[in-house]
C-alpha positions in Angstrom: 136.8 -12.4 270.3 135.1 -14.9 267.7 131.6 -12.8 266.1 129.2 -15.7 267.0 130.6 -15.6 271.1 130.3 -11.8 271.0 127.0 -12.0 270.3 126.4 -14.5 272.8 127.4 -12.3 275.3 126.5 -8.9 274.2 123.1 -10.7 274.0 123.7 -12.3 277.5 124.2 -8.9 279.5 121.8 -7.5 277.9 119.4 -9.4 279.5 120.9 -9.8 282.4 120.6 -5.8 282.9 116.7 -6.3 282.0 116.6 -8.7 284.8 118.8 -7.5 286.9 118.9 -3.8 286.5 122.0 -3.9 287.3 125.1 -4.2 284.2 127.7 -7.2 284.0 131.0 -7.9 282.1 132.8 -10.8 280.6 136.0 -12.1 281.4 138.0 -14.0 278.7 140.1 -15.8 280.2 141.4 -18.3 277.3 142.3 -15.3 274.9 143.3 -13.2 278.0 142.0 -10.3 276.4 140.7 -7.5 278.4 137.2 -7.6 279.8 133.9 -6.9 277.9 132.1 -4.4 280.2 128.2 -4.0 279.6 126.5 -0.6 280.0 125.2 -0.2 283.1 128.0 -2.0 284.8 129.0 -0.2 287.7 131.2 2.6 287.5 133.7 2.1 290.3 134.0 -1.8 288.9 134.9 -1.1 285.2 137.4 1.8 286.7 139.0 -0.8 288.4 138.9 -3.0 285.7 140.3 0.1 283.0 143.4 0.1 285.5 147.0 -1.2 285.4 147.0 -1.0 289.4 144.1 -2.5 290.2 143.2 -4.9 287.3 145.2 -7.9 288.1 143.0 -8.2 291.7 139.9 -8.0 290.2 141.0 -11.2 287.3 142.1 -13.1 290.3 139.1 -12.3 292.1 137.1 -13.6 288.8 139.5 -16.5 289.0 138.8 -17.6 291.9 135.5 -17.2 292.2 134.1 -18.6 288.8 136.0 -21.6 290.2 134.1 -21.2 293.3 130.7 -21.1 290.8 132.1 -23.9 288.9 132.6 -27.3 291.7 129.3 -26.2 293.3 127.1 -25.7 290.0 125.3 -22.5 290.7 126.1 -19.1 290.4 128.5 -17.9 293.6 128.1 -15.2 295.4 131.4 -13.7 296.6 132.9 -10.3 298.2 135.7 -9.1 295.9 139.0 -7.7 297.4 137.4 -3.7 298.2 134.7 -5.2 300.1 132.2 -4.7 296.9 129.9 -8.0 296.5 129.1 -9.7 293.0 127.5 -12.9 291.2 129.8 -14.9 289.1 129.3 -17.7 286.9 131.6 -19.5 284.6 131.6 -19.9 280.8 132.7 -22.9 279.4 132.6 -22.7 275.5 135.0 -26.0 274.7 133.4 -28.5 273.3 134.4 -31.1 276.1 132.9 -28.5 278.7 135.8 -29.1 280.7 137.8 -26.5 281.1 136.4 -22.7 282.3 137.4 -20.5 279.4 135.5 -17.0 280.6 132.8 -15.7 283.4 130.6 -13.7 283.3 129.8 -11.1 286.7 127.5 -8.5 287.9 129.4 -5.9 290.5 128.5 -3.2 292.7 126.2 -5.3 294.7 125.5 -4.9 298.6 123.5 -6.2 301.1 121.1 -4.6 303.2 122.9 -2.1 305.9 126.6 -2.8 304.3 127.0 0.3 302.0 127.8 2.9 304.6 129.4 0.4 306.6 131.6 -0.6 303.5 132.3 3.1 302.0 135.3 4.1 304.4 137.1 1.1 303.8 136.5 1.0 300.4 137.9 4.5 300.2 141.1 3.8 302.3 141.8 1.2 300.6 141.7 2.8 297.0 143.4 6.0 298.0 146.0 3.7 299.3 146.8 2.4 295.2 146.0 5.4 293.8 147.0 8.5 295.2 145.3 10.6 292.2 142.0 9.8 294.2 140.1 9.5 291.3 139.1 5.9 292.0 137.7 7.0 295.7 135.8 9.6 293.9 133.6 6.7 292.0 132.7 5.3 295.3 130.2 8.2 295.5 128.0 6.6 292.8 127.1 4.2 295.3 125.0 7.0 297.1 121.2 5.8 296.4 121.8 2.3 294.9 119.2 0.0 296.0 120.4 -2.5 299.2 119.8 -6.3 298.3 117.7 -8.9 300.4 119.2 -12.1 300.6 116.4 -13.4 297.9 117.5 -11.0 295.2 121.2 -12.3 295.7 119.6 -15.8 294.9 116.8 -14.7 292.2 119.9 -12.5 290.5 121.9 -16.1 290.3 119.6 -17.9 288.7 118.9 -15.8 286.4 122.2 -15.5 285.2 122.8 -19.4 285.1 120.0 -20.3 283.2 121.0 -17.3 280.5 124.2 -18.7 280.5 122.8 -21.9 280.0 120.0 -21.1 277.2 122.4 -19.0 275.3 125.2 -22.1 275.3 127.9 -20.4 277.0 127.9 -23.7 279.7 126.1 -26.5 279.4 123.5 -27.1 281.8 123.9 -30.4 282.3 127.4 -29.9 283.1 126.3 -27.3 285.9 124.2 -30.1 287.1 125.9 -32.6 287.8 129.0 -30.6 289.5 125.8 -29.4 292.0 124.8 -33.1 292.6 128.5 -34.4 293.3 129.0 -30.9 295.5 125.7 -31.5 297.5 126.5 -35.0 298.1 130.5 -34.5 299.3 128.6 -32.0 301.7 126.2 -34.2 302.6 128.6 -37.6 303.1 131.6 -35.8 304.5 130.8 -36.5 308.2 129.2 -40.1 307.5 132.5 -41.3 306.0 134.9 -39.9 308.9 132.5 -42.3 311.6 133.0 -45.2 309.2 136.8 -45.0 309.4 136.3 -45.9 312.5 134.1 -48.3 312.8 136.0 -52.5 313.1 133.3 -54.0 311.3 133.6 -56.0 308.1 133.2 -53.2 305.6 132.6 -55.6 302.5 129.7 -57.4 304.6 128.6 -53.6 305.0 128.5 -52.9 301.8 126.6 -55.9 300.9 124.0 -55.5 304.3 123.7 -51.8 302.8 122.9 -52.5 299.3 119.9 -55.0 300.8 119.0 -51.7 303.1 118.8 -49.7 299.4 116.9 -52.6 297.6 114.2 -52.2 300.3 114.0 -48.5 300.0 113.5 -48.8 296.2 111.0 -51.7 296.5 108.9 -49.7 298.7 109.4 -46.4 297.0 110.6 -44.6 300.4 111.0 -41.3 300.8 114.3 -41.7 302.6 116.0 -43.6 299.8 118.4 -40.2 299.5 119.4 -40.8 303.3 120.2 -44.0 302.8 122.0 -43.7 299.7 124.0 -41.4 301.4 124.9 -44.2 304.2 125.8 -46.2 301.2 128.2 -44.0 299.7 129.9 -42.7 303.1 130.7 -46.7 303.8 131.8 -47.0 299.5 134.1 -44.1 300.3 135.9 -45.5 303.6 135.8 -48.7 302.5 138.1 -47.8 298.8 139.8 -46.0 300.7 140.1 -43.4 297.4 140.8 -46.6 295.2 138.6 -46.0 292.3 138.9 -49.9 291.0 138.4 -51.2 294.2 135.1 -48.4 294.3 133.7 -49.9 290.9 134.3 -53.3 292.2 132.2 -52.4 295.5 129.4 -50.4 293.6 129.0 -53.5 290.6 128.9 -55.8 293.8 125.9 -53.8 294.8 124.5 -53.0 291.6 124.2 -57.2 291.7 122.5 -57.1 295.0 119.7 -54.8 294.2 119.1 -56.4 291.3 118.8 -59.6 292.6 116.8 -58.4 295.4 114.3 -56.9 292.6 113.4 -60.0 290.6 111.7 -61.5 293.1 109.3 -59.1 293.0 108.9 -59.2 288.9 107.2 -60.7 286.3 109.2 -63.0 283.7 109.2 -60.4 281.1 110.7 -58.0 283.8 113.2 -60.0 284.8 114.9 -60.8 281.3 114.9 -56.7 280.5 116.6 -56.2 284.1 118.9 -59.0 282.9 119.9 -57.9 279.4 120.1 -54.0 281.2 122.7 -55.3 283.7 126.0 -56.1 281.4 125.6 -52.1 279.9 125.1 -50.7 283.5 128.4 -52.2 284.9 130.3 -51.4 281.6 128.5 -47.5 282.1 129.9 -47.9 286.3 133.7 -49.2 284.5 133.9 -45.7 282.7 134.0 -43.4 284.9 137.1 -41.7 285.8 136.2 -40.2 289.4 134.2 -41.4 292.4 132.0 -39.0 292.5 131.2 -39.3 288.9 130.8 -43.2 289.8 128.2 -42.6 292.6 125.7 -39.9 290.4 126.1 -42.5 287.9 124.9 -45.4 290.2 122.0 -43.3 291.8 120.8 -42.8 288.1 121.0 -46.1 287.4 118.9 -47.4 291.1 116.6 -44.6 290.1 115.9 -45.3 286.3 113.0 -47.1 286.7 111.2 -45.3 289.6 109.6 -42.2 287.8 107.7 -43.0 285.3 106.8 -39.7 284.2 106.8 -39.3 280.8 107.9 -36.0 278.6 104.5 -35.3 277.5 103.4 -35.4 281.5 106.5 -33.3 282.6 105.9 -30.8 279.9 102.4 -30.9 280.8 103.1 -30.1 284.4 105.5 -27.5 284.0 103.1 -25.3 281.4 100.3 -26.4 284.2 103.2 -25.1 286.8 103.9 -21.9 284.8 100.2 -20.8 283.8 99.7 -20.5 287.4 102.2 -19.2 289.2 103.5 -16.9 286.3 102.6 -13.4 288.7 105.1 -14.7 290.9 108.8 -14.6 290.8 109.2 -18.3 289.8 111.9 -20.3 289.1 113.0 -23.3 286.9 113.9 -25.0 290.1 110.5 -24.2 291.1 108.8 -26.0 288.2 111.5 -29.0 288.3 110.2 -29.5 291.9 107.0 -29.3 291.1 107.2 -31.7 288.0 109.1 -34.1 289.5 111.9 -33.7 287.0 115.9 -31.9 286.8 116.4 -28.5 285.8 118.1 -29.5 283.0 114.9 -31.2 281.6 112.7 -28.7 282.2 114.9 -26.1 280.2 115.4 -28.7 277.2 111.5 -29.7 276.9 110.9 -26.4 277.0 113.2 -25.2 274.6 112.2 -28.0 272.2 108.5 -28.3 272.3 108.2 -23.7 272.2 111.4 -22.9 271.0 111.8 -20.3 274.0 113.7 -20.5 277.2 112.1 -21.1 280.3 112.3 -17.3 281.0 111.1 -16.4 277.7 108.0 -18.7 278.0 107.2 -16.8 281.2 107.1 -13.9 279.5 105.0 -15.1 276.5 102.2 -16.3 279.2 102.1 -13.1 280.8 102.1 -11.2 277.7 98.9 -12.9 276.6 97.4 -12.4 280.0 98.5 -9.0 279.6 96.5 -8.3 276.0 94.0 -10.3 278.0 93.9 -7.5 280.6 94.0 -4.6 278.4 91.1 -5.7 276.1 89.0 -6.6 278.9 89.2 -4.6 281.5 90.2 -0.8 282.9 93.3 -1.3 285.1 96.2 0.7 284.9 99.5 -0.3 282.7 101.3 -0.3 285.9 98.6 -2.5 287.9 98.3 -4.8 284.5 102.4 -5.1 284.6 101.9 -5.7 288.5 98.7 -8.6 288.1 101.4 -10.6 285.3 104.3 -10.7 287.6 106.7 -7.3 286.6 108.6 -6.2 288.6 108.3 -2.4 287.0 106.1 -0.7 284.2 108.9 0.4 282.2 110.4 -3.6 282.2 106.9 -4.6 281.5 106.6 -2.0 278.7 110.0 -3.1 276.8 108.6 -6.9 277.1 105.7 -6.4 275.7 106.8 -4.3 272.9 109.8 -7.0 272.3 106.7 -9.4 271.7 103.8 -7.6 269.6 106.2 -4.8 268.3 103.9 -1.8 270.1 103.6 -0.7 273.0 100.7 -1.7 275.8 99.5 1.8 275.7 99.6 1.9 272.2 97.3 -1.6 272.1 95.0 -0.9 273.9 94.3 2.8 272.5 94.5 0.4 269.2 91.8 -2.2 270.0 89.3 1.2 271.1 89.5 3.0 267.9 88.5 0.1 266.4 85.7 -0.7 268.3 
């Protein structure tokens, strides 16, 4: 493995254990070396993964299931072949971001009420490949691990993408947009079956649609997406999967809205929209899917309707994070909230602090930490509690990461000088 991508992921599982508290490993699947197993991955996974007899189903498994991760854009939950649930998420280190070259995996994972429900199984099934028993015995180190809520499953996920994301290992953007066209297949599916059906002109459709969408836009509605949706349900049955004659429809469209806009505008308006439109339908001619074709058109529509700029995002998201950061907060959370993508949020971020979105978390509750310790008489574990830890001794290693002591040590610091 290249020196710069170990470090990547050594650094990677390292804190997705912090976060986690529970160990991951890496799959290489381009160099099909063997896997990297972190520490505190569990025991009974990384026998299974040390073994000629049951290796091969645990790769497919990761196979599969970084796939899985990979169309919808998130991190997947999945249920490997013992019964034994995980988080997966691909890693894409080709520069065309492409083609999944790794994953990366946390195992040993249950929900709430399925260990003893999953043991026997898990046991038969293992004794059944490996007659030494010495695989069954592992399943014993499940006895006392902590059962998952539904909300740590998810919490656990994003973690993972956006340190998979932050360190490079898949582009974020990339992630983003397979979760837009995946939404939006979901979302369409049933829409574009009724249209199939339906004996009405579908090019006059198209065109009453696009007015429908230029009205929406015009008036800033909040069901724009619903109607979008309508839009591209009727696109889809109407090309009939003919990508040409789907750029043809969507330029044709494109045309409609605008028109529809610049009677509405002021001269000056008008000649930008005018000059913009030649570079939007070469932009729609080069895309090589449909679905690519559609996010592209939406972006296009919605160009011009948030006028947020990056000093106000960035604004809102620090605003966002200063006070909510005792809570278990997201970057989805603070894209919401600032009206902006995910992706955004972790670039501006990354650019105007030089941390992650995690990282500048941790920085504000450090300081309200030092904040705490100086001023008042609380405990370490209620001061780790009041800036959003989930345990002392996580709260303890972050804070030493930052000012190089410990929180005890700080404050006993700050009173011998006084």
């Amino acid at each position: 493995m290249d020196e710069i991508l170990l470090k990547k992921i050594d650094s990677v599982l390292s804190d997705i254990e912090n976060y986690t508290r529970y160990g991951a490993v890496y799959y290489d699947f381009k160099y099909k070396a063997r896997p990297y197993i972190g520490k505190a991955f569990c025991k009974l996974c990384s026998a299974c993964l040390d073994s000629n007899k049951t290796y091969q189903n645990c790769l497919q498994n990761a196979r599969d299931f970084s796939y899985q991760s990979w169309i919808r854009g998130e991190a997947y939950i999945f249920r490997c072949w013992l019964g034994i649930y995980g988080i997966i998420i691909p890693v894409c280190i080709e520069n065309d971001q492409s083609k999944i070259t790794g994953a990366i995996e946390i195992g040993g994972l249950f929900p709430v009420g399925q260990i003893q429900k999953n043991i026997p199984n898990i046991i038969s099934l293992l004794n059944k490949i490996d007659n030494t028993g010495n695989l069954s015995l592992l399943v014993s180190t499940f006895q006392g691990v902590k059962e998952l809520q539904q909300i740590e499953f998810i919490s656990f996920g994003e973690f993972m993408k956006e340190a998979l994301c932050s360190s490079g290992l898949v582009k974020p953007e990339t992630l983003l947009l397979n979760s837009e066209i995946w939404r939006q297949q979901n979302r369409i599916y049933e829409r574009t079956e009724e249209f199939k059906n339906i004996s009405i002109d579908k090019e006059k459709l198209i065109c009453f649609l696009s007015i429908e969408l230029a009205k929406k836009l015009e008036l800033n509605q909040g069901d724009f997406e619903e109607k979008f949706d309508e839009f591209v349900a009727a696109l889809k049955s109407f090309s009939e999967n003919n990508l040409e004659k789907s750029k043809s429809a969507a330029i044709t469209a494109l045309s409609i809205i605008k028109m529809y806009k610049m009677n509405n505008i002021d001269l000056n308006e008008q000649n930008i929209l005018i000059k913009n439109i030649p570079i939007e339908i070469e932009t729609i001619n080069r895309e090589d899917n449909f679905e690519k074709l559609i996010i592209k058109l939406k972006k296009i529509l919605l160009s011009k309707q948030n006028q947020t700029t990056k000093n106000e995002i960035l604004a809102k998201v620090i605003s966002f994070i200063e006070n909510n950061f005792h809570k278990n907060i997201r970057v989805e959370d603070a894209a919401d909230f600032a009206g902006s993508s995910t992706s955004t949020i972790m670039h501006r971020i990354r650019n105007e602090t030089g941390m992650t979105f995690s990282e500048y978390i941790n920085a504000t509750r450090i300081k309200e930490a030092k904040r705490l310790l100086v001023y008042t008489d609380l405990s370490i574990g209620e001061i780790a509690d009041r800036c959003g830890f989930s345990d002392q001794s996580y709260f303890s290693k972050v804070f030493y990461k930052h000012i190089s002591i410990s929180p005890r040590e700080f404050r006993n610091m700050l009173y011998q000088k006084k």
